[in-house]
N, C-alpha and C positions, 0 to 999 in steps of 0.2 A: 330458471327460464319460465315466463308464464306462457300460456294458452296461446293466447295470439303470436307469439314468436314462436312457436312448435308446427304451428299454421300454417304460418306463412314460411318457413324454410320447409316445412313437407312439401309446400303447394310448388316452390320452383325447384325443389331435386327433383319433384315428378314431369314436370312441364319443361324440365332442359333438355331430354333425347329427345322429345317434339319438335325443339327448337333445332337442333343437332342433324336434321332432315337432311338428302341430297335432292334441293328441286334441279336440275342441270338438266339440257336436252340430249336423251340418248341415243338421238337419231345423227349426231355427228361420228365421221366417219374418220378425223384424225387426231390418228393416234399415236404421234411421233412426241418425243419427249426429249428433251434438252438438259442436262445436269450440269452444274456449273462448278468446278473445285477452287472455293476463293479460302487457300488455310492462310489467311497473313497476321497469324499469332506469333512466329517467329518461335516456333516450339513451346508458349506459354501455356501452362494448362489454365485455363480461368476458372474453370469449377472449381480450384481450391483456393482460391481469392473469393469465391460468391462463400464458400464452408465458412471463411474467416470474418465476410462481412454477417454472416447471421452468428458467429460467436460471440460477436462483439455487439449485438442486438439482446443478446440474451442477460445480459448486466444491467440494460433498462428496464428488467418486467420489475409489476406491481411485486411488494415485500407484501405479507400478509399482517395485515390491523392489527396491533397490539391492546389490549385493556388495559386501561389503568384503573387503578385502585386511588384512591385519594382516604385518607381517614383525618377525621377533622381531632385537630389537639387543641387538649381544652385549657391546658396552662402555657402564658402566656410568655416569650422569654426575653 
């Protein structure tokens, strides 16, 4: 990683709980809240379909460079 990439990711971990602000006005006075329960998974868990879909991600990473050797032969066949 050079310089300017060490830079520039310090520069916005520092400046994202900046961003991360509540400007909202706290002069309102309701404070009623509404929950909604929508479960129409039909008892599926999905978290272990997301486990499977990043397992199956894991078989595309980069394999690490190999070197080759080449040595030149001097007789001919």
């Amino acid at each position: 990683m050079n310089i300017k990439t060490a830079l520039l990711l310090g520069t916005l971990v520092l400046a994202s709980p900046a961003l991360a602000q509540d400007t909202t006005d706290t002069t309102a006075t309701d404070t009623a809240t509404t929950t909604t329960d929508n479960n129409n998974d039909d008892g599926f868990n999905w978290g272990w379909l997301g486990l499977l879909g990043l397992a199956g991600l894991a078989g595309l990473r980069r394999e690490p460079e190999r070197e080759r050797i080449v040595t030149p032969t001097t007789a001919q066949r």
